[in-house]
N, C-alpha and C positions, 0 to 999 in steps of 0.2 A: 362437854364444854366445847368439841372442836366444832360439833353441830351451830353453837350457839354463836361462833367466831366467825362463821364462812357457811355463805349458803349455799355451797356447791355439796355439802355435807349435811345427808341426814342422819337422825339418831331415831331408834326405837327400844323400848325396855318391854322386853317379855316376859310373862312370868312361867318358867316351864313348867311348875305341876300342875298350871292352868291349860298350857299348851303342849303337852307333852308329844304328840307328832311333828310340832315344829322343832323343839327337843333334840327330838331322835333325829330327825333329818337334820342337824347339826351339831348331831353326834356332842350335845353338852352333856358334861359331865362334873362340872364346876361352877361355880360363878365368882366374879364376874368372869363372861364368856362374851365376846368381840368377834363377831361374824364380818366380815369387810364385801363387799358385795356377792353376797349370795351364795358363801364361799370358797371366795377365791383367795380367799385368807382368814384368819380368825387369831385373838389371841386368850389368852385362858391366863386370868389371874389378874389383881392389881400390878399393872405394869408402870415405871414411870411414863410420862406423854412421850420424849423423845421413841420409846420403841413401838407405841403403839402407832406415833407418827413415819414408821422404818419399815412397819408393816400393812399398812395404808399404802404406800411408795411402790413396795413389792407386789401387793395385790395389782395394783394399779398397771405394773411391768406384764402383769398376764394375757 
């Protein structure tokens, strides 16, 4: 949804036992699973927006 709000923000949905090297290299072990640029953050699970928007923030601080 934040994709869909602001185009400074993209969104991709992968499917990992389609993509399973991208997977690994993202060390997913759950879904949903929230990569933030490239790994400079990620979050794992249904999170409300506010934390996934705290962890966006953070990534962004790197």
């Amino acid at each position: 949804m934040l994709a869909m709000e602001n185009p400074l923000v993209q969104a991709e949905m992968v499917e990992a036992m389609e993509f399973p090297t991208l997977a690994d290299r993202h060390q997913v072990s759950g879904v949903p699973h929230t990569v933030i640029n490239d790994g400079a953050g990620n979050v794992v699970g249904a999170v409300p927006e506010s934390n996934l928007v705290a962890a966006i923030r953070d990534a962004l601080q790197k």
